[in-house]
C-alpha positions in Angstrom: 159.2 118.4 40.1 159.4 118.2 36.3 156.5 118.8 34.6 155.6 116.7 30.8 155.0 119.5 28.2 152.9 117.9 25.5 152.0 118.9 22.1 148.4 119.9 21.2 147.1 116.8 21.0 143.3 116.2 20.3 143.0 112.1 21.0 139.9 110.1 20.6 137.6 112.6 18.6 136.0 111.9 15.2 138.2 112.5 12.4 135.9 114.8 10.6 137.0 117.6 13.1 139.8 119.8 12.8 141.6 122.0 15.1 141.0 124.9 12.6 137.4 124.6 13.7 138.0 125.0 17.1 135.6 128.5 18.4 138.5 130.8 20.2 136.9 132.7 23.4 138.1 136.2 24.7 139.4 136.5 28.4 136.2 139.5 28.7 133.5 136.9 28.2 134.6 135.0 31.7 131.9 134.9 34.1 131.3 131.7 35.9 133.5 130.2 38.7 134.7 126.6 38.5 135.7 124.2 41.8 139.0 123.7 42.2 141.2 123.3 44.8 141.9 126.9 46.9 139.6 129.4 47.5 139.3 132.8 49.4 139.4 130.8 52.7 142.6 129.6 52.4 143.6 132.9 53.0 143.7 132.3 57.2 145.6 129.5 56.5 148.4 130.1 53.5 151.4 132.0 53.8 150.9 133.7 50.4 154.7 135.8 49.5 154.4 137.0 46.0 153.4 136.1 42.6 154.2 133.2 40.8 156.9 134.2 38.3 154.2 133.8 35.0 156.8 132.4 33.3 156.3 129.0 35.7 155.5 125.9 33.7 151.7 124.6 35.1 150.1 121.8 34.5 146.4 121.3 35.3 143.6 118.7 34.5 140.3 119.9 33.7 137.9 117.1 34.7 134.5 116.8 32.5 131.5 116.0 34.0 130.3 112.5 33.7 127.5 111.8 31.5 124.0 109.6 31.4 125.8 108.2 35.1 122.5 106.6 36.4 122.5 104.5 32.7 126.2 103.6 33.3 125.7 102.7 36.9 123.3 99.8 35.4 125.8 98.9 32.6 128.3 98.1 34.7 125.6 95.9 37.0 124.7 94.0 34.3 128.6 93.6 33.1 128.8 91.2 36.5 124.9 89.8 36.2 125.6 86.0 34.4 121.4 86.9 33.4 122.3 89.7 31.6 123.5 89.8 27.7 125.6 92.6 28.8 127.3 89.6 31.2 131.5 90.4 30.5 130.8 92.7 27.6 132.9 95.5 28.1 133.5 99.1 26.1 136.5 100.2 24.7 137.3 103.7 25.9 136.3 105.1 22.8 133.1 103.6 23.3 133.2 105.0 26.9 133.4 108.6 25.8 130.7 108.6 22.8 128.0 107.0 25.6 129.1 108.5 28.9 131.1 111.7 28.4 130.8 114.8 26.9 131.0 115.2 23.3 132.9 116.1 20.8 131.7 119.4 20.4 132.2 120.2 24.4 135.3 119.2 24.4 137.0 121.3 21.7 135.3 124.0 23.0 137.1 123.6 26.1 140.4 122.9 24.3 139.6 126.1 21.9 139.2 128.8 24.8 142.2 127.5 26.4 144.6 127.4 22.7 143.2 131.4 22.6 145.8 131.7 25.5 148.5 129.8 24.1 147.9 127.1 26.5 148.3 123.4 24.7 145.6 120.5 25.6 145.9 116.6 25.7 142.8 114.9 25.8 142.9 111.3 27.3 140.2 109.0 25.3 137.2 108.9 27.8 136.4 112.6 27.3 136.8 113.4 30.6 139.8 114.5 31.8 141.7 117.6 30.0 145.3 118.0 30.7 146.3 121.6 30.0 150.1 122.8 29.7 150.5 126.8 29.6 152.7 129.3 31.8 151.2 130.4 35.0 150.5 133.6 33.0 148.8 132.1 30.3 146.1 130.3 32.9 146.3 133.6 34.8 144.5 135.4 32.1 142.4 132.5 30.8 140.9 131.8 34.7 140.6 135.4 35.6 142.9 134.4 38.7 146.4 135.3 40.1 149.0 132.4 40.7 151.0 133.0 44.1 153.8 131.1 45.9 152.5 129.7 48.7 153.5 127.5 52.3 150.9 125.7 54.2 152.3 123.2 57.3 155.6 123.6 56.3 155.0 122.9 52.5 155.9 125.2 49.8 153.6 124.9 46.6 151.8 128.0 44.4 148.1 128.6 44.6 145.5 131.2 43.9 142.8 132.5 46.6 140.4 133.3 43.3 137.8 130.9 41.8 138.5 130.7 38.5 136.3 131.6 35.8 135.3 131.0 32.6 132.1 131.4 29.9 129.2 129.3 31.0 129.1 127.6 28.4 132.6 126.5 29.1 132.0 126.2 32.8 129.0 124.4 33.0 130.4 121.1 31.6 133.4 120.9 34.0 133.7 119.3 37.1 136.4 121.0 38.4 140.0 121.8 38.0 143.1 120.2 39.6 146.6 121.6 39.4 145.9 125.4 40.0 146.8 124.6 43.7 149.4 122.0 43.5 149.3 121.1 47.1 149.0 117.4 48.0 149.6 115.0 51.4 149.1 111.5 49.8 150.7 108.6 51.6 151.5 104.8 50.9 150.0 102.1 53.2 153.2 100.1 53.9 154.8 99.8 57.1 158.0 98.1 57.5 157.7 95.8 60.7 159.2 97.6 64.2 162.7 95.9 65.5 160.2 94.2 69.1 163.6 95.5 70.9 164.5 92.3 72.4 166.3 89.0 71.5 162.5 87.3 71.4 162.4 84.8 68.4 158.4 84.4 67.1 156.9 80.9 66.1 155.0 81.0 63.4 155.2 83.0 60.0 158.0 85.3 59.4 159.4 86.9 56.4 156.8 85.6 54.4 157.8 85.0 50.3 154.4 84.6 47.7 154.5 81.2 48.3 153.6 81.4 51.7 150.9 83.0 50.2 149.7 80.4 47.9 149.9 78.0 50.5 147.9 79.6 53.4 145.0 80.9 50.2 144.8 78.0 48.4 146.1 79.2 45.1 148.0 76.2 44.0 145.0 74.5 42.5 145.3 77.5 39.9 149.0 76.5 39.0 148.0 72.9 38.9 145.9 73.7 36.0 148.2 75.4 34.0 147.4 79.1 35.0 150.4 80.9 34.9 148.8 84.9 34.2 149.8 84.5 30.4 148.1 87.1 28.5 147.4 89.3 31.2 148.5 92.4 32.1 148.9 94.3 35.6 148.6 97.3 36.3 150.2 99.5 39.1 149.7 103.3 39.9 152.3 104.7 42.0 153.5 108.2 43.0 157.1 106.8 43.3 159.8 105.8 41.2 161.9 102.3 41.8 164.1 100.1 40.2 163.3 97.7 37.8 165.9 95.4 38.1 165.1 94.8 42.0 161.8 93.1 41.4 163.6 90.7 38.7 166.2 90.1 41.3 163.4 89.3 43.9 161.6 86.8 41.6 164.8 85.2 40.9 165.7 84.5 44.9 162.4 83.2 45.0 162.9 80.9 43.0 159.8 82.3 40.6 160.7 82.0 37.1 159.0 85.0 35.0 158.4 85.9 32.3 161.7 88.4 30.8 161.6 92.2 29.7 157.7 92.1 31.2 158.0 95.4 33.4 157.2 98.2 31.5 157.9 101.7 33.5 154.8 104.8 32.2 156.1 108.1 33.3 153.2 110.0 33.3 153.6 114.3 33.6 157.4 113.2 34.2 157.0 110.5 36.2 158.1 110.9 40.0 161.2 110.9 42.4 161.8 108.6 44.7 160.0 109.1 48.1 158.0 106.0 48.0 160.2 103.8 46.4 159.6 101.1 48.8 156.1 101.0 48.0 156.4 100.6 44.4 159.0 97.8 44.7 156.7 95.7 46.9 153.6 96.7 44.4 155.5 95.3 41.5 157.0 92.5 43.3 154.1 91.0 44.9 151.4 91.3 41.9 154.2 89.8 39.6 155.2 86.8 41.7 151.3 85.2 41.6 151.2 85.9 38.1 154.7 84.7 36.8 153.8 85.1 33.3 151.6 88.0 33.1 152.7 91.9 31.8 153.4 94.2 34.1 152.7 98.3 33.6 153.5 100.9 36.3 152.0 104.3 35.8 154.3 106.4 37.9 153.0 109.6 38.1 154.0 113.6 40.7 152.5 113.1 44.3 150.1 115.5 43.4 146.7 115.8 42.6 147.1 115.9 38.6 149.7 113.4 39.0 147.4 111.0 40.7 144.6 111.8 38.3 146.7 111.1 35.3 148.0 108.2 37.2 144.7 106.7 36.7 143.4 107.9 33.7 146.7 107.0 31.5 146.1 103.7 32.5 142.6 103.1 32.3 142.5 104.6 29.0 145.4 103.0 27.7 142.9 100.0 28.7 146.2 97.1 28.2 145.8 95.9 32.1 143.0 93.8 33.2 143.5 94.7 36.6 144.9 97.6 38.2 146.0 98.2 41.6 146.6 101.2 44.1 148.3 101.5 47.3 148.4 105.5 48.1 145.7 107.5 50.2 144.3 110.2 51.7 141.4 109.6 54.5 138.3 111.2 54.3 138.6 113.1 57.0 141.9 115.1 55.6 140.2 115.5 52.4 136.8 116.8 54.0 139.4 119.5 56.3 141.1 120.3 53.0 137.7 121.0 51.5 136.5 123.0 54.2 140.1 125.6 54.3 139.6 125.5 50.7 142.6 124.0 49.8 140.7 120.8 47.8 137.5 120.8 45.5 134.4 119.2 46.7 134.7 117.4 43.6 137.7 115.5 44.8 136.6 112.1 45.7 133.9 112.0 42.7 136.7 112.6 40.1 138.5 109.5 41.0 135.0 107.5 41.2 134.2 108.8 37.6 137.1 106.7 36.6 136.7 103.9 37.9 133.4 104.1 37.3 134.7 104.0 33.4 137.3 101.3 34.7 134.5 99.1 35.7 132.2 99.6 32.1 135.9 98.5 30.5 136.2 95.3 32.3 139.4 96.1 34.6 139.0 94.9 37.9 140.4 97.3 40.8 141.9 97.3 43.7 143.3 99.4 46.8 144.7 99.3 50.1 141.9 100.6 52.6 144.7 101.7 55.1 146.8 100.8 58.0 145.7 102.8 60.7 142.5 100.9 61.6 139.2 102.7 62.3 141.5 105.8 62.9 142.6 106.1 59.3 143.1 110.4 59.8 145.5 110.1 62.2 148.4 108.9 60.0 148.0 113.0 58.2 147.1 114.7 61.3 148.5 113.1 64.6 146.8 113.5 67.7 147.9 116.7 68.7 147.0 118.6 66.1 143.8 120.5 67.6 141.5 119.5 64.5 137.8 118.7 65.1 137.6 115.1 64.1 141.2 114.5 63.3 140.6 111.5 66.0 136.9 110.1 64.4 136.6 106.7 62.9 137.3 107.6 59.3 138.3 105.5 55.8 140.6 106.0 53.0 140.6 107.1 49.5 140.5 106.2 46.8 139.0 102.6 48.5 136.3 104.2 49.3 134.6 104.2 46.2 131.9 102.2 45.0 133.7 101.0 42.2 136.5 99.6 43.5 137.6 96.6 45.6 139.1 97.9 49.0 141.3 95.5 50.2 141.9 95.2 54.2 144.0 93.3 56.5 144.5 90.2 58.7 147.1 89.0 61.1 148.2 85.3 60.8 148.3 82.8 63.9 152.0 83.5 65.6 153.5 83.7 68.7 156.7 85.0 70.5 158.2 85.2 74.2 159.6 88.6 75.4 163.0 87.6 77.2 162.7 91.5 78.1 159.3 91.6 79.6 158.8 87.8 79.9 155.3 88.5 78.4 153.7 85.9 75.6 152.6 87.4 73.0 150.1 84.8 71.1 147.6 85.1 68.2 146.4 81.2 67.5 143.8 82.4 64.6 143.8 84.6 61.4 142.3 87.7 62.9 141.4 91.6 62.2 144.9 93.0 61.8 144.9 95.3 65.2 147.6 96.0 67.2 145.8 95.6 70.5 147.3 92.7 70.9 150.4 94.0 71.2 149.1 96.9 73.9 150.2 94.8 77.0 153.4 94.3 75.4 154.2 97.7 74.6 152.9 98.9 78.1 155.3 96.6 80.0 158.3 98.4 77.3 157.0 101.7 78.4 155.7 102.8 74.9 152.1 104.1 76.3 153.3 107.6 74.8 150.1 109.4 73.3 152.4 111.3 70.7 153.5 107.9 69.3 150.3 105.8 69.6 150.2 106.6 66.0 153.0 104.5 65.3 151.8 101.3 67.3 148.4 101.5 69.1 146.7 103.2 65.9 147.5 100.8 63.7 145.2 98.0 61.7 143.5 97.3 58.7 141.5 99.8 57.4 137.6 99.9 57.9 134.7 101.5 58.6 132.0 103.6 57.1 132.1 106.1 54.1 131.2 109.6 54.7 131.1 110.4 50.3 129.2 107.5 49.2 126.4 105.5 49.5 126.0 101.9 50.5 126.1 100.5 46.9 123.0 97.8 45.8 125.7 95.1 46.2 125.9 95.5 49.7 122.6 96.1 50.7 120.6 93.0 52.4 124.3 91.7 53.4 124.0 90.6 57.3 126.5 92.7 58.4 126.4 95.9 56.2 125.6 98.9 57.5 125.4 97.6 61.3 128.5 97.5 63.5 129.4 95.8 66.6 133.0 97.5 67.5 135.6 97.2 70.6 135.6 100.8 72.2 139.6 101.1 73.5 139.5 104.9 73.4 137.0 107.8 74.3 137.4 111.2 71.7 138.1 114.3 73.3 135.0 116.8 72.6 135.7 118.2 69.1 137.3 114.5 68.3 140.7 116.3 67.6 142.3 113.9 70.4 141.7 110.4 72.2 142.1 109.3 75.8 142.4 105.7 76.4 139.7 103.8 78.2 140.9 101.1 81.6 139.0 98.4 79.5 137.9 97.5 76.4 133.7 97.5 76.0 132.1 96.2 73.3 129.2 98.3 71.7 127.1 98.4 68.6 125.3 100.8 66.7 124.6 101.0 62.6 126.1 103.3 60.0 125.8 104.2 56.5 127.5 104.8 53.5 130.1 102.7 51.4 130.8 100.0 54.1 134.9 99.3 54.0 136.6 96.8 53.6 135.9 94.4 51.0 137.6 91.2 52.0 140.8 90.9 53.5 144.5 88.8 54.1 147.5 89.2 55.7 149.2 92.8 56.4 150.2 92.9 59.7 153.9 93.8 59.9 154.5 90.9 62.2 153.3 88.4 60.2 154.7 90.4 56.8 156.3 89.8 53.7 159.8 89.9 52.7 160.6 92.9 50.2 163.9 93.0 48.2 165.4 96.9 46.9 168.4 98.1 46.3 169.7 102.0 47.0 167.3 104.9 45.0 168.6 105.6 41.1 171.5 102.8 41.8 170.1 99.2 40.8 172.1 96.8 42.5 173.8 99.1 45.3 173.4 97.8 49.2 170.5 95.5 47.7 168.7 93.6 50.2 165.5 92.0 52.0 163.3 94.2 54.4 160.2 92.4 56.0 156.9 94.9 55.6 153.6 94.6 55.7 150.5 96.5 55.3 147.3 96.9 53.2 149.9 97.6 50.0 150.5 94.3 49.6 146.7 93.5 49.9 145.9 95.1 46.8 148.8 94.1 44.9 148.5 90.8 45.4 144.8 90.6 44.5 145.7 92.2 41.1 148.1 89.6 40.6 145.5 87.0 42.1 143.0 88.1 39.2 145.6 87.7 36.7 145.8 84.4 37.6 142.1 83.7 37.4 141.2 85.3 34.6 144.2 83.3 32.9 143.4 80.0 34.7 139.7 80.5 32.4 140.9 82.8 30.1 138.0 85.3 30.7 138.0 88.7 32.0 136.2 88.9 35.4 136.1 92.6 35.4 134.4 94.5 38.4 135.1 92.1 41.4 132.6 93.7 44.3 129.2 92.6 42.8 130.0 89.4 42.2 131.7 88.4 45.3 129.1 89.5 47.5 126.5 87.5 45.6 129.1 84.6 46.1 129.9 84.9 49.5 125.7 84.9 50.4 125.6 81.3 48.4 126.6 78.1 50.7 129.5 77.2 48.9 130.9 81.3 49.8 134.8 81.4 48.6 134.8 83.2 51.7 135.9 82.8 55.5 134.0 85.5 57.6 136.1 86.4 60.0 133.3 87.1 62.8 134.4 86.8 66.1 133.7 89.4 68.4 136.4 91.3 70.8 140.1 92.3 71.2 140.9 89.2 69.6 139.6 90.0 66.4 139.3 94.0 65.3 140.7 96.5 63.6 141.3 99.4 66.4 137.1 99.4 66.7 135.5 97.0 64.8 135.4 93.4 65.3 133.2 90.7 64.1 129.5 89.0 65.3 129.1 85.8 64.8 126.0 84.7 62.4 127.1 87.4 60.0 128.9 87.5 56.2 130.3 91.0 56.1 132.4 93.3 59.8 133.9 96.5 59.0 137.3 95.2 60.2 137.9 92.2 57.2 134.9 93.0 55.1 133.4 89.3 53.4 136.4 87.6 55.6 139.4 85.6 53.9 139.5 84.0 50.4 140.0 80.3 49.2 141.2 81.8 46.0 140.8 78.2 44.2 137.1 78.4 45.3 136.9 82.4 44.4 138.3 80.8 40.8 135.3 78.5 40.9 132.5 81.0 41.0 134.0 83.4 38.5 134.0 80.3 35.9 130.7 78.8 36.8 128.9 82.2 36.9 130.3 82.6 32.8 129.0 78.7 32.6 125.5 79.9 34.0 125.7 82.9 31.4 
């Protein structure tokens, strides 16, 4: 995978400093390890077999630690209070860095020990992430480490068992570093929908276009007033190329006239290939056809931990989008193993909240796909025979797992269909939790109850659940619902939680939990009741073109970015952080929101389900949007300002 090599490049700092004053360190003055991703343990686990040749091209990102983050946390509160004067006033990113990032005297220091090496520096705007470009011998000598080739699970990548070091004074105002192990496992959350291997013809939705989506969400009272996304922009991050000319196509056999010569491709670090092109496609596709008129900007960045952190920070810094979505993960629960064999920083999780924690203070509203394997969101990495402890545990996704960012979970639509194979009916007659359970019986009778495939089909839902990295934010707190769960057990976890045996029947239980409660609200993502997706062959626009129905939480997110384009342009304001504000609406009586509370197999996610009485389940978070009536609130909350 190509690498960007960049030019010294000092961006954002004050004028009056020059690179001729930057101090210049000695490799002998190293004495103070750094986080980052592999460590001595790693060494039971890695197939080490040589040096890396230290001519290699590296890339890394040196992450800053976030400054004054209590005094942020507050700014961005009072950014979504309508009582506040801070109400929708937003920083630039330069304004970002000189209030909540290191300063400009850290930061060259940083940038001078590393040019002592030869190594060059970018540094993005907000001060806090570094992006270094040397030889694998240049960051040998400058970390004190040695740079091997490497294969873990089959994957080959380079690596160094060594923490690296640096002078304190260096190392005490950094984070971490990402890139010295360039090892990564993210995944999109799309799923195309499974042939049902019969002649069975379902009654209800199928191959859905955006303006099924309009209709069943009540977004047409936005067009009706003229809101067409004008003078927004979206943005995408994506770890996977696609072409351009296959959303245009799309929006034109939709009959959706947009606005020409709007996509605009970012390669950041080189860009990507194209494993994942599907996702992107659907990402652009989706966001763009609610907001016919709006910019679009996709960040396409390595799969790869640098990669996704420059995904992010290119675009947040290059602060054009008002909204931003994501639609790649890793759970929790593969991040946490990662951690523990030393193959990923502790660090991991809070460098992504950092930005969007600077995201937030800026105004951009985000959003991302909280998974589509249900409560069981580790099994999609490790499978259920993997022998793991707690490969099997109800887990969550990241990045939607932050505080600072809407997670965006799934629903089913009403539908129905007749198996001529099984003779079974096969009947959902209400929007529910997106859960496959009520396919079980169906897949039973086709002889599908195979443990090493439930993965594929009895494991799969909306994201949801509870977060093991962060609090319960102050915006959910006091919401009936949050933090106390009333879930449909269908499986029992095998003593370390590595496995699952399926129960006779389903039970329903309750307990509470803490942590960042996931999702945030929800819509449609089940495969079954998906959306139709139009791409042509990889690198060859235009070759065996055609439509595929998907679904899953990636359109979720998408479409909520190009949802907030449309609002923000229906009142031409910027709404900025969505999460505080629409839990304070959905507790008022005229909620935008549908709960989605009832309780059993009819309505969860793999475990959770819905009681009624409350505003907020772990399987559909605040419930389903009236998107007109969302557009409502926002407006008269900057009317009560």
């Amino acid at each position: 995978m190509t690498k960007l090599t960049r030019s010294l490049a000092i961006i954002g700092l004050a004028s009056a400093m020059s690179l001729t004053a930057i101090p210049t360190f000695a490799a002998a003055d190293t004495n103070q390890s750094i986080p980052q991703g592999v460590g001595s343990g790693v060494l039971n686990n890695t197939n080490y077999f040589g040096d890396l040749d230290p001519n290699t091209p590296v890339t890394i990102d040196i992450v800053m630690k976030l400054q004054n983050k209590n005094a942020l946390a507050q700014f961005i509160n009072q950014t979504t209070d309508p009582n506040s004067r801070n109400f929708r006033h937003y920083l630039s990113p330069t304004d970002f860095a000189r209030q909540y990032a290191p300063s400009d005297a850290q930061v060259l220091a940083i940038v001078g020990y590393l040019k002592a090496f030869g190594i060059q520096s970018t540094v993005y705007p907000d001060h806090l992430i570094v992006t270094a470009s040397g030889t694998a011998g240049q960051f040998n000598k400058a970390f004190s480490i040695v740079l091997k080739n490497a294969t873990y699970h089959g994957k080959r990548f380079h690596a160094t068992p060594q923490a690296p070091k640096a002078p304190s004074n260096i190392a005490n105002d950094i984070l971490c570093i990402l890139g010295l192990s360039n090892y990564s496992d993210f995944h999109s959350n799309a799923i195309k929908r499974m042939d049902n291997g019969d002649t069975s013809t379902p009654t209800g939705p199928l191959n859905l276009t955006p303006q099924d989506l309009v209709s069943h969400y009540h977004v047409q009272p936005l067009y009706d007033k003229g809101a067409t996304g004008a003078g927004q922009t979206i943005g995408i991050v994506t770890l996977a190329d696609f072409n351009e000319q296959d959303a245009y196509d799309f929006w034109n056999q939709m009959g959706i006239h947009v606005k020409p010569s709007r996509i605009t491709k970012v390669n950041v670090d080189g860009g990507s290939d194209w494993n994942g092109y599907d996702e992107t496609s659907l990402d652009v596709e989706q966001s763009g056809a609610l907001a016919p008129q709006a910019n679009i900007r996709v960040y396409v960045a390595p799969n790869s931990d640098t990669g996704f952190v420059d995904g992010f920070a290119k675009a947040i810094n290059d602060n054009q989008a008002q909204q931003i979505s994501v639609s790649w993960g890793e759970s929790e629960t593969a991040i946490s193993y990662l951690v523990q064999q030393q193959l990923e920083t502790p660090e991991y999780a809070e460098v992504f909240n950092q930005l969007y924690m600077q995201a937030a203070a800026q105004g951009i509203s985000m959003f991302a796909a909280a998974g589509d394997e249900g409560a069981y969101d580790a099994v999609r990495e490790f499978g259920l025979s993997s022998g793991i402890p707690g490969a099997a545990s109800l887990s969550v996704d990241n990045p939607a797992d932050s505080p600072y960012i809407t997670a965006a979970g799934g629903t089913t639509l009403p539908f129905h269909f007749h198996s001529s194979s099984t003779g079974l009916d096969v009947r959902n007659d209400a929007e529910r939790a997106w859960g496959w359970d009520y396919l079980w019986q169906y897949f039973d009778a086709r002889g599908l109850n195979d443990p090493n495939d439930w993965v594929n089909r009895y494991l799969v839902g909306g994201g949801g659940g509870f977060s093991q990295f962060f609090a319960t934010p102050d915006y959910q707190r006091g919401v009936p619902g949050v933090n106390r769960y009333t879930g449909v057990k269908q499986f029992t976890p095998t003593a370390d939680g590595s496995s699952l045996t399926r129960d006779a029947q389903p039970t329903i239980v309750t307990g509470t939990g803490q942590g960042r409660n996931l999702p945030d609200l929800s819509m449609n993502a089940d495969p079954y009741t998906g959306y139709l997706v139009y791409f042509s062959d990889p690198g060859a626009p235009g070759t065996n073109a055609g439509f595929a129905t998907y679904g899953g939480t990636s359109f979720v997110a998408p479409q909520l970015c190009g949802l907030s384009a449309l609002i923000n342009s229906s009142d031409q304001t910027r709404v900025g952080f969505w999460n505080p504000q629409i839990y304070r609406f959905a507790l008022q009586k005229t909620s935008p929101f549908t709960p989605l509370n009832t309780t059993g197999p009819t309505n969860d996610n793999g475990f959770y389900t819905g009681k009624p009485g409350t505003v907020y389940n772990q399987a559909t978070g605040l419930g389903i949007p009236d998107i007109a009536k969302l557009a409502d609130a926002f407006a008269a909350s900057r009317n009560h300002h």
